[in-house]
MARBA-3410 file (N, C-alpha, C, O; in Angstrom, 1 decimal):
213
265.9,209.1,125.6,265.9,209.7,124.3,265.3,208.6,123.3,264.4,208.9,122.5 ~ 265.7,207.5,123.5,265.4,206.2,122.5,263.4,205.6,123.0,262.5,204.9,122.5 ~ 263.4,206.3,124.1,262.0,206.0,124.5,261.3,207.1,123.3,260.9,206.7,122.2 ~ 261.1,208.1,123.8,260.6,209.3,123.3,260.9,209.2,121.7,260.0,209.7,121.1 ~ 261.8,208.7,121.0,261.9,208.2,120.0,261.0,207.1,119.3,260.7,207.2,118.1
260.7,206.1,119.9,260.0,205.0,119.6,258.7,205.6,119.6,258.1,205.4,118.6 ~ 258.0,206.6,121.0,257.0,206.9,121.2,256.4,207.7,119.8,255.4,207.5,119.2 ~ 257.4,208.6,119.5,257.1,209.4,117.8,257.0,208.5,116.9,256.3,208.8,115.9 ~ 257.6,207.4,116.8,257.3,206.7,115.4,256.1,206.0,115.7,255.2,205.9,114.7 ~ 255.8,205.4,116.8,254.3,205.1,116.5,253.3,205.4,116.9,252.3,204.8,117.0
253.7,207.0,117.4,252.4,208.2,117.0,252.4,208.4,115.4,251.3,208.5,114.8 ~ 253.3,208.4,114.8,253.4,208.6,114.0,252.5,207.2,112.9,251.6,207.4,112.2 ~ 253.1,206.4,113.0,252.4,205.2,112.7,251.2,204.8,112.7,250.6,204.5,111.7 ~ 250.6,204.9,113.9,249.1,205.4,114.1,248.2,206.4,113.1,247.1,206.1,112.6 ~ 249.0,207.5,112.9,248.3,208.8,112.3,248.0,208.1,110.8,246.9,208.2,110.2
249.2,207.4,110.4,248.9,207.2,108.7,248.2,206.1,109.0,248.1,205.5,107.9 ~ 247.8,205.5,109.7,246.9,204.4,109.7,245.8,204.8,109.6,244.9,204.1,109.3 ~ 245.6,205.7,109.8,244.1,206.6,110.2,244.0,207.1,109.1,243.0,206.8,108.4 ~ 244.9,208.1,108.7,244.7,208.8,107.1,244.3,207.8,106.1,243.3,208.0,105.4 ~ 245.2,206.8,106.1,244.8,205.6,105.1,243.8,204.6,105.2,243.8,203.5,104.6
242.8,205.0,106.0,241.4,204.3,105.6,240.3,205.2,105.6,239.9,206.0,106.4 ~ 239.9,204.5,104.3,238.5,205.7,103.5,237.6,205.6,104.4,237.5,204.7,105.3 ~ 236.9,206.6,104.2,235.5,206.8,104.8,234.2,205.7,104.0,234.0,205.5,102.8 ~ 233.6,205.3,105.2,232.5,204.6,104.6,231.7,205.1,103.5,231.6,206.3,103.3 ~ 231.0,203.7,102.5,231.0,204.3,101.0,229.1,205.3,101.5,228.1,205.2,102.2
229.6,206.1,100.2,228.3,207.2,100.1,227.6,206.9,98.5,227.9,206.6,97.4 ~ 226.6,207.2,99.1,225.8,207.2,97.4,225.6,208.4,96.9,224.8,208.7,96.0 ~ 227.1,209.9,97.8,226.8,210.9,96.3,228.0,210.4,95.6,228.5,211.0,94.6 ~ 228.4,209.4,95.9,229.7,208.7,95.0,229.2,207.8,93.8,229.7,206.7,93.5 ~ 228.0,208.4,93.1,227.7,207.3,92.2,227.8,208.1,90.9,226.8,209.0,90.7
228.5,208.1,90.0,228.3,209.0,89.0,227.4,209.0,88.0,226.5,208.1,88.0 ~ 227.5,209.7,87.3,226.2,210.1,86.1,225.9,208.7,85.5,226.8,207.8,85.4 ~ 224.6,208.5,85.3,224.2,207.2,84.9,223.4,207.2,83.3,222.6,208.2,83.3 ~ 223.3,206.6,82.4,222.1,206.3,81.1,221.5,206.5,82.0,221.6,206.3,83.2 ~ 220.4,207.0,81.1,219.1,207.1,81.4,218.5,205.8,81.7,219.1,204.9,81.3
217.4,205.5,82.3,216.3,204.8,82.7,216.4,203.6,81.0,216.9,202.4,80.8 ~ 215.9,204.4,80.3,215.9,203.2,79.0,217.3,202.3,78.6,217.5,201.2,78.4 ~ 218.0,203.5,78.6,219.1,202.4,78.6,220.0,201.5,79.2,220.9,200.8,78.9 ~ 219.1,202.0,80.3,219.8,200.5,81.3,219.1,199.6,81.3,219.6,198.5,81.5 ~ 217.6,199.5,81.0,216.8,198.5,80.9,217.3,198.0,79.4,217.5,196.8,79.3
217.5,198.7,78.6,218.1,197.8,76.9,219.0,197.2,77.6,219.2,196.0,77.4 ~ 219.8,197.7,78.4,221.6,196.7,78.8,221.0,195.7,79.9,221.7,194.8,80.3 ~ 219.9,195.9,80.3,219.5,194.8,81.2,219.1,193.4,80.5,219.4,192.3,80.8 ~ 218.1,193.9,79.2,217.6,192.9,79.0,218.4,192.3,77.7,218.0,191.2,77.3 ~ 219.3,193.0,77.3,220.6,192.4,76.3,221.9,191.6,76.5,222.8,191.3,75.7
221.8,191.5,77.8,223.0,190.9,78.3,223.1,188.9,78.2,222.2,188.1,78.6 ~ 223.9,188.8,77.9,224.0,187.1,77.3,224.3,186.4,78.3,224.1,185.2,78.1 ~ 224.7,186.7,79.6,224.5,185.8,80.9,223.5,185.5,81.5,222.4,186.2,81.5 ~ 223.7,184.3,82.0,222.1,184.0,83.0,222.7,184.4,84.6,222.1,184.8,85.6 ~ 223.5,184.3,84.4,224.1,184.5,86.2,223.4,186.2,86.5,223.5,187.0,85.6
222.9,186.5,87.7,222.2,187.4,88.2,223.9,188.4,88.4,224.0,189.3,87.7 ~ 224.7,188.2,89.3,225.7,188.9,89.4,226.1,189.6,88.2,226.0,190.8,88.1 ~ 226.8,188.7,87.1,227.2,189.1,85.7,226.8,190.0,85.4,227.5,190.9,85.0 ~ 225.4,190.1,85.3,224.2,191.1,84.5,224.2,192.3,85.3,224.7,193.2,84.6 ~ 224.0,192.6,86.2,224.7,193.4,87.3,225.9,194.3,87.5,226.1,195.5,87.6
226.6,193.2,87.5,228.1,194.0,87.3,228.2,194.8,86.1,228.7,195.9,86.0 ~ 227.5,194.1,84.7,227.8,194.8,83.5,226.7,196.2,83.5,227.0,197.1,82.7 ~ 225.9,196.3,84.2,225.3,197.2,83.7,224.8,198.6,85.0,224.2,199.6,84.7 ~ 225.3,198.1,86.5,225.1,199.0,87.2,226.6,199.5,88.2,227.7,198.9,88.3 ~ 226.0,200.8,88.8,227.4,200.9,89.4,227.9,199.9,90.7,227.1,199.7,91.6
228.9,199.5,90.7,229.2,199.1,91.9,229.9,199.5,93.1,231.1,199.6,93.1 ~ 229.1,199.9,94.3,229.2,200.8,95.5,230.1,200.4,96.2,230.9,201.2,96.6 ~ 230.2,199.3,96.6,230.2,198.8,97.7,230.4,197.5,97.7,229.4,196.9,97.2 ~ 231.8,196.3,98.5,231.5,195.2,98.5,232.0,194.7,100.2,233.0,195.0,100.8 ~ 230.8,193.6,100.5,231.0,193.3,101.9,231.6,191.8,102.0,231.1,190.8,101.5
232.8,191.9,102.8,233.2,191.0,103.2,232.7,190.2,104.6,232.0,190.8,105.5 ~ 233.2,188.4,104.8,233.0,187.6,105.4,234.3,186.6,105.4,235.2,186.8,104.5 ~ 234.4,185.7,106.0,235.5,185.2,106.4,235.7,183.7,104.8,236.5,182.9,104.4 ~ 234.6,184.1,104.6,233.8,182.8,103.5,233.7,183.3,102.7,234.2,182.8,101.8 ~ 232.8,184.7,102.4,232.9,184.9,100.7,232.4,186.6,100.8,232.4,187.2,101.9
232.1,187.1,100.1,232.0,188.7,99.9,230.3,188.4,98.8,229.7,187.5,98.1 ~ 230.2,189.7,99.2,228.3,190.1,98.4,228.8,191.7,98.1,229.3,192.4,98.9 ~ 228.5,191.9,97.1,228.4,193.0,96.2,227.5,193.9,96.0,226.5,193.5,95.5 ~ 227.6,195.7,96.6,226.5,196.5,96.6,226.5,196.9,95.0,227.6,196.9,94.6 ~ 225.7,197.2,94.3,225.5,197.9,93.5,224.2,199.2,93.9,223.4,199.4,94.9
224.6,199.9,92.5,223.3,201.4,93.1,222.8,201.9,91.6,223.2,201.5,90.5 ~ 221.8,202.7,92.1,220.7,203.5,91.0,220.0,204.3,91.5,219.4,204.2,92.6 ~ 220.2,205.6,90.6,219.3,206.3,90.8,218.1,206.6,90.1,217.4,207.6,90.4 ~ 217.9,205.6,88.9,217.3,205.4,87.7,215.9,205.1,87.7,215.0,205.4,86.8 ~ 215.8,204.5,88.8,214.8,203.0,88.9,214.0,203.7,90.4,214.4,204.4,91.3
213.1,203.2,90.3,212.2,202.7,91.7,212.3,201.8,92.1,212.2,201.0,91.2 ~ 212.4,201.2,93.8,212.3,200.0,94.3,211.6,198.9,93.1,212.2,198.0,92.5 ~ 210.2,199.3,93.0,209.1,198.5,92.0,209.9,198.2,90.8,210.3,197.1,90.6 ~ 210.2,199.1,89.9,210.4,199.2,88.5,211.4,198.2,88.3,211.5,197.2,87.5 ~ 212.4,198.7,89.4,213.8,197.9,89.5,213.8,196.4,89.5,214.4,195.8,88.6
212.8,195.7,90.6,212.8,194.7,91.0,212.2,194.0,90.0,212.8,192.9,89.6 ~ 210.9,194.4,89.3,210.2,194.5,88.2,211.5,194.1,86.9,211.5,192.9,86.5 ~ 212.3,194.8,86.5,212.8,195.4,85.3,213.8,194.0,85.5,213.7,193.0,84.7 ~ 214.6,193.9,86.7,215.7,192.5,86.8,214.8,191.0,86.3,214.9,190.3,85.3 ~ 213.9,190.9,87.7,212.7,190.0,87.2,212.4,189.4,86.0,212.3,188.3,85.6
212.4,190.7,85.4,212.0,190.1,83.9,213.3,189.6,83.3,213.1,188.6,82.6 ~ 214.5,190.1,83.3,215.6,190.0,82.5,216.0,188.6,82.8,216.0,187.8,81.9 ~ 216.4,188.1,84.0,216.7,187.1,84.7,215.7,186.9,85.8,215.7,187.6,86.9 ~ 214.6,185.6,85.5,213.5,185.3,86.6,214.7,184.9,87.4,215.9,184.6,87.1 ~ 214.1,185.0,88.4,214.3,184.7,89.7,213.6,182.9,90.1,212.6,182.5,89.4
214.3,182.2,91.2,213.7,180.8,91.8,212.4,181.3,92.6,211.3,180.8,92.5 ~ 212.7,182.1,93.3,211.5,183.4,94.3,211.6,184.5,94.2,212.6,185.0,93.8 ~ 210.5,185.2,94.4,210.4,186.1,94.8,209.6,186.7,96.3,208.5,186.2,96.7 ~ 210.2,187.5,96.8,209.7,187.8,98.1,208.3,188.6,98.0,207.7,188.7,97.0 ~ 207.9,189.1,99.0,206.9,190.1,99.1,207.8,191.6,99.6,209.0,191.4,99.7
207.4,192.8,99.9,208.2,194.0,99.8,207.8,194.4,101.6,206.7,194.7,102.1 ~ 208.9,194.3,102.1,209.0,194.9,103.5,209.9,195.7,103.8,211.1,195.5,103.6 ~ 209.5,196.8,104.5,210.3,197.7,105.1,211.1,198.3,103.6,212.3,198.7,103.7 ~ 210.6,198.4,102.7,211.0,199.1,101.6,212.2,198.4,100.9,213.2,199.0,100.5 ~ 212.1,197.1,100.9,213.1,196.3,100.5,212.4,194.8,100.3,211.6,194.1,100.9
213.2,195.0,99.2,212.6,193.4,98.2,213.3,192.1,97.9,214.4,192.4,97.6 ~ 213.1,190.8,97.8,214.8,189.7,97.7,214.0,189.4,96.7,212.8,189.6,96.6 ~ 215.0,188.9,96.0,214.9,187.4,94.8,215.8,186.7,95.3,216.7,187.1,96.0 ~ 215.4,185.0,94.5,216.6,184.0,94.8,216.6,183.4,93.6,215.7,182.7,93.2 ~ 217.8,183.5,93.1,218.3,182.8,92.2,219.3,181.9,92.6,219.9,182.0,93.6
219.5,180.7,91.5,220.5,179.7,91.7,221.2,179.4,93.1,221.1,178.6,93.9 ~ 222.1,180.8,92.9,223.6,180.5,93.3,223.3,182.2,94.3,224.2,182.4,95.0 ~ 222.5,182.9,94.3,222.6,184.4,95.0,221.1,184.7,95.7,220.0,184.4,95.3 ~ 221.5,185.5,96.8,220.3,186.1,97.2,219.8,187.6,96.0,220.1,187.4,94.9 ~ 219.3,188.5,96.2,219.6,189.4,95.8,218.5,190.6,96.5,217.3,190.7,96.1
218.9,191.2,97.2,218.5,192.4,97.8,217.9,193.8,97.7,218.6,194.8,98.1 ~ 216.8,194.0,97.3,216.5,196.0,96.5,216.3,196.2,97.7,215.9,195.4,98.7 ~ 216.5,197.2,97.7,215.7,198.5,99.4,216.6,199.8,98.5,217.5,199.9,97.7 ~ 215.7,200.6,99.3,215.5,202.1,99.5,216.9,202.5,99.9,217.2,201.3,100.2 ~ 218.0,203.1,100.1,219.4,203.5,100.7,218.2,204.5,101.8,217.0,204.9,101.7
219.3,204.5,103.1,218.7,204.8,104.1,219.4,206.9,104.2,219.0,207.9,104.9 ~ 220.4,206.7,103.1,221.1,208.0,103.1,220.0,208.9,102.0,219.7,210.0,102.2 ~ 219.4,208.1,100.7,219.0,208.9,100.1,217.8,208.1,99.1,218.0,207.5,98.1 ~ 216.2,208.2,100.0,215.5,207.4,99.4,215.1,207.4,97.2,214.2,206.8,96.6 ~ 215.9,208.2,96.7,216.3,208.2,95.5,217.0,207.2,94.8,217.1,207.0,93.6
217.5,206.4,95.9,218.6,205.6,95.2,218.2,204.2,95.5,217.5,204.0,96.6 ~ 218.4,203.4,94.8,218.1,201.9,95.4,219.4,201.2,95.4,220.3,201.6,94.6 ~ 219.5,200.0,96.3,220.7,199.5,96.2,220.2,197.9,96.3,219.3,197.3,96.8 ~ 221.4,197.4,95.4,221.3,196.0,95.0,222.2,195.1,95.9,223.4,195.3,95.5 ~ 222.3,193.9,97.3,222.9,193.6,97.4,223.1,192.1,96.6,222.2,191.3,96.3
224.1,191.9,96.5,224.3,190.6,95.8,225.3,189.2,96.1,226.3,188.7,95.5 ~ 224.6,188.8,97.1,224.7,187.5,98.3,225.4,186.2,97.5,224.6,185.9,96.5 ~ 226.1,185.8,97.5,226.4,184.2,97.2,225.6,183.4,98.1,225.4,183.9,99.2 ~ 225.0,182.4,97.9,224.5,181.8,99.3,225.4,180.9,100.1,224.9,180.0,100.8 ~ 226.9,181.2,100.1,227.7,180.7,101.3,227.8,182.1,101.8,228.2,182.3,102.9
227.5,183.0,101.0,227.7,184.2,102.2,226.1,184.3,103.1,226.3,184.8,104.2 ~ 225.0,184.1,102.8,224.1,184.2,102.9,223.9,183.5,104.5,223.5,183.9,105.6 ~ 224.5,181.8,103.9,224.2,181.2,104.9,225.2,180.9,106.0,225.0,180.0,106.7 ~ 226.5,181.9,106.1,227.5,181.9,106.7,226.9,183.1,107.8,227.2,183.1,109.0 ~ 225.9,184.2,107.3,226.5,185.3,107.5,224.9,186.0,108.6,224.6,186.3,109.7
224.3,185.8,107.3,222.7,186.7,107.3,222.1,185.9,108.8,222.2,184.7,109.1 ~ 221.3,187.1,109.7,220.4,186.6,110.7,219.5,186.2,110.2,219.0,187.0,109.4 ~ 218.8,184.8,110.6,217.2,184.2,110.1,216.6,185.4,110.4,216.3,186.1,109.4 ~ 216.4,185.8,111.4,215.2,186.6,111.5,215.2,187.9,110.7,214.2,188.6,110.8 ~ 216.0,188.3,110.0,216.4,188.9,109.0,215.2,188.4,107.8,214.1,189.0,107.4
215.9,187.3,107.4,215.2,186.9,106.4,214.3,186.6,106.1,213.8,186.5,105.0 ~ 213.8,186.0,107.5,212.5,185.3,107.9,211.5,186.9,107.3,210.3,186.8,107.2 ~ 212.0,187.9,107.1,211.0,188.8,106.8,210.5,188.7,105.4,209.4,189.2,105.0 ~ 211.2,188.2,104.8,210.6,188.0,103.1,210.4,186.4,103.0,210.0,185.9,102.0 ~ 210.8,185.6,104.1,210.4,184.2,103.5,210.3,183.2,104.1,211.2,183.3,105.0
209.6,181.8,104.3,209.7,181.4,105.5,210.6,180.7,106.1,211.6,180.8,105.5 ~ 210.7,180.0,106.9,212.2,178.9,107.6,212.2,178.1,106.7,213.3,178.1,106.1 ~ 211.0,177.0,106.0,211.3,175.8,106.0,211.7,176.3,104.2,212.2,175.4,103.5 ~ 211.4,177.5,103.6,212.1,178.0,102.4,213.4,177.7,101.6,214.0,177.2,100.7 ~ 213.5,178.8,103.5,215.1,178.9,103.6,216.2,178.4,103.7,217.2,178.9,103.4
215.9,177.1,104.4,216.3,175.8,104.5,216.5,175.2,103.4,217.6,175.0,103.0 ~ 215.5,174.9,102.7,215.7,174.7,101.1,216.6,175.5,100.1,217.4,175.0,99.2 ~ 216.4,176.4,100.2,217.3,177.1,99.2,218.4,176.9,99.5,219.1,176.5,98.6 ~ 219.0,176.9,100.8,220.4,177.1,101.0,220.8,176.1,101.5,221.6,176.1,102.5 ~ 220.3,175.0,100.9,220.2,173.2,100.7,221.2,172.4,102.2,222.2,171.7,102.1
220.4,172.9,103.3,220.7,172.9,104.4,219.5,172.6,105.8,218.7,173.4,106.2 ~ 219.8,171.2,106.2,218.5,171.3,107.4,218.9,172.0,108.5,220.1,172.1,108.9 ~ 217.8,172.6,109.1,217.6,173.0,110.2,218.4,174.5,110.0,218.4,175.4,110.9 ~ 218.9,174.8,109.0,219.5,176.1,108.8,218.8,177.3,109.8,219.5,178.1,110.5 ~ 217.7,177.5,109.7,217.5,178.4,110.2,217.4,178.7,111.8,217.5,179.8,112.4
217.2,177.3,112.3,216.5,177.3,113.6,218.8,176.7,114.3,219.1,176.6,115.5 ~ 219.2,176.6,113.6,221.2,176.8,113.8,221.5,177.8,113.8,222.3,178.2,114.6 ~ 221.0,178.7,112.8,221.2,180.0,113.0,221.4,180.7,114.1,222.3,181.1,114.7 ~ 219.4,180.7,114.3,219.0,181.7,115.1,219.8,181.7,116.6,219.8,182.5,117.6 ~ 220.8,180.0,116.4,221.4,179.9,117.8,222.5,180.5,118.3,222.8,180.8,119.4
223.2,180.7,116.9,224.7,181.1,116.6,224.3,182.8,116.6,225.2,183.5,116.8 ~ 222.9,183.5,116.3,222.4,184.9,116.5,222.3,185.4,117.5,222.4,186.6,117.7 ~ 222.1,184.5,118.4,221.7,184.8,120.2,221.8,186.1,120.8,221.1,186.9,121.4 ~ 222.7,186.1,120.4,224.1,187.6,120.9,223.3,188.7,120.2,222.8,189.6,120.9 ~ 223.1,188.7,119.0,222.6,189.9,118.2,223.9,190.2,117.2,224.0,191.5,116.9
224.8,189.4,116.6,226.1,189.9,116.2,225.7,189.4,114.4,226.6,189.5,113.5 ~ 224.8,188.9,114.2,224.7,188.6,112.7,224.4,189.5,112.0,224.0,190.5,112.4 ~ 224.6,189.3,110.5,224.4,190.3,109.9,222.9,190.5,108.9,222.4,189.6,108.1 ~ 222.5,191.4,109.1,221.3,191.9,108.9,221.2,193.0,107.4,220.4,193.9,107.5 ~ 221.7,192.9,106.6,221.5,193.9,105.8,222.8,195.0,105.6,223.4,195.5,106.6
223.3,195.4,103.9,223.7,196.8,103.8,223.2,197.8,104.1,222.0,198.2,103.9 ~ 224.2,198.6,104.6,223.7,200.1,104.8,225.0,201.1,104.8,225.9,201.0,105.6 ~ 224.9,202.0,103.6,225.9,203.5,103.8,226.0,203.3,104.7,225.4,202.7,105.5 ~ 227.1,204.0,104.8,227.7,205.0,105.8,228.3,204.2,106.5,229.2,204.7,107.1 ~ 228.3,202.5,106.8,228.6,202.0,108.2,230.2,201.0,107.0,230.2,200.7,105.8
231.2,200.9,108.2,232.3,199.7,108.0,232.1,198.7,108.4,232.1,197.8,107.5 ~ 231.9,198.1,109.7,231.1,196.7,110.1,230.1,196.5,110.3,229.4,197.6,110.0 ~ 229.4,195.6,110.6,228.1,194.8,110.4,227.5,193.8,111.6,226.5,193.3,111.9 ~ 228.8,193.9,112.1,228.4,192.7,113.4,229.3,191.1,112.8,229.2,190.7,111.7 ~ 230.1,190.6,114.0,231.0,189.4,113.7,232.0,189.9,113.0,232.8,190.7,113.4
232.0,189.4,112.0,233.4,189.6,110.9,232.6,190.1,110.0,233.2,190.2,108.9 ~ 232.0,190.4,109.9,231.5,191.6,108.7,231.7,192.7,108.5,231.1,193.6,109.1 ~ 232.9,192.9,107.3,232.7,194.4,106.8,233.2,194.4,105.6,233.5,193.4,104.8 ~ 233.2,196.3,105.3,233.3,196.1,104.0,234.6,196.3,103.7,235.4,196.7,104.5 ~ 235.0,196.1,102.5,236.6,195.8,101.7,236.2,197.5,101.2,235.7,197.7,100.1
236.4,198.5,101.9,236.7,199.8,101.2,237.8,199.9,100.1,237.5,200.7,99.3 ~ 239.0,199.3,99.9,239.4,199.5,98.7,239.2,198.6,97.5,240.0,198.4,96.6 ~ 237.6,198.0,97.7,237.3,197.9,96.4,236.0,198.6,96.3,235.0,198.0,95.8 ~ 236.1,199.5,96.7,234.5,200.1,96.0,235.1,201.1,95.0,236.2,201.5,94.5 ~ 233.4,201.5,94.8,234.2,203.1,93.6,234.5,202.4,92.1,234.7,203.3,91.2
234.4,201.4,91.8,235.1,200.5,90.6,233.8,199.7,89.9,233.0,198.9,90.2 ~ 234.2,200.5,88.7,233.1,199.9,87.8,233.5,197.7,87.8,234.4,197.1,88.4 ~ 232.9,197.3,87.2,232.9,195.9,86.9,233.9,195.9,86.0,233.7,196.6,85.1 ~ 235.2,195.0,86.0,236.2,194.9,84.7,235.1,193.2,83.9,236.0,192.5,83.4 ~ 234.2,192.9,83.8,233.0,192.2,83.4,232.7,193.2,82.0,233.0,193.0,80.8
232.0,194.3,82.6,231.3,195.2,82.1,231.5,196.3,81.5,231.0,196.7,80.4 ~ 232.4,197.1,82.3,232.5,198.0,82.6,231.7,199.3,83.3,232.2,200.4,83.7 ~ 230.5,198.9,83.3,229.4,199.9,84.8,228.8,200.6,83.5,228.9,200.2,82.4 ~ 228.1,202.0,84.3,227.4,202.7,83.6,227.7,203.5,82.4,226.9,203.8,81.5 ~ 229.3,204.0,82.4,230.3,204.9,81.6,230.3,204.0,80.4,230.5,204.6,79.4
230.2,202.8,80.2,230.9,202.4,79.3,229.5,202.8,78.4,228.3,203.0,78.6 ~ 230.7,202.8,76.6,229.9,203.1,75.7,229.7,204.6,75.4,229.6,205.3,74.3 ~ 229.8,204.8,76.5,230.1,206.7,76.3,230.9,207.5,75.3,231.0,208.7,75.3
END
């Protein structure tokens, strides 16, 4: 009896473990947004230089991915075009680089962050912003990843580290590094994933796109 008992409590145990974790985040989960103009006025009126800050205050935030070292932040739009977007940030806060546009996705590098545009692969409408610390960058991201917008000996530099890339690509071998956000998914490869109970949540920075309403 005490067997068959134990066995129900952690069937039971089991089940609410299951109920209690959300489903990977979606981008119909972005709600009503300003218009186009007025996110570019909140873009270009914001009093930080930090690329994140500006960000947090003025778009939604989707999505944040965790690492054993530091977390990178999704934000979304449905406002903007890849161009416009990358364009519109650019101007608000230059960038240290800028990349060239591959596979429908664009980086800048600033200071202290990578920063990521591409196309969402759920709904080419939306663009999504990731936003890299560069200990997450260089903890986390596959060179050959990056190597697509820029070159080794760059990369190396930015993320004020020798031989970074070509250390990497050793610790990559396997195929377990992480390569980019994308909907729909919870890991990433290694210890990468995402912190589902913090998405959905405007910036307490900002307050996201609602505010002002």
């Amino acid at each position: 009896m005490k067997k068959w008992l134990l066995l129900l409590t952690l069937m039971l145990l089991t089940l609410l473990t299951a109920c209690g974790e959300a489903d990977p985040a979606s981008v119909s989960e972005i709600p009503d947004e300003p218009s186009k103009a007025d996110l570019t006025d909140s873009l270009n009126n914001q009093f930080s230089g930090d690329v994140e800050t500006v960000l947090a205050n003025v778009f939604y935030k989707l999505d944040t991915v965790v690492s054993d070292s530091a977390e990178a932040n999704i934000y979304a739009t449905r406002q903007f075009t890849l161009d416009e977007l990358v364009d519109e940030v650019a101007s608000a806060i230059p960038p240290k680089e800028t990349s060239e546009k591959y596979d429908n996705q664009q980086m800048l590098i600033y200071p202290n962050h990578f920063v990521t545009f591409k196309q969402s692969e759920e709904d080419d409408q939306v663009i999504l912003m990731e936003v890299a610390p560069d200990t997450f960058v260089r903890n986390n991201y596959s060179p050959n990843y990056l190597n697509n917008f820029f070159a080794f000996a760059m990369l190396n530099r930015m993320l004020s580290a020798d031989n970074w890339a070509e250390n990497r690509r050793n610790t990559c071998a396997n195929g377990s590094c992480y390569g980019g956000y994308s909907t729909g998914t919870k890991s990433f490869g290694g210890d990468v994933v995402t912190n589902r109970t913090n998405r959905g949540m405007f910036s307490t920075r900002g307050g996201g796109p609602s505010a002002g309403k």
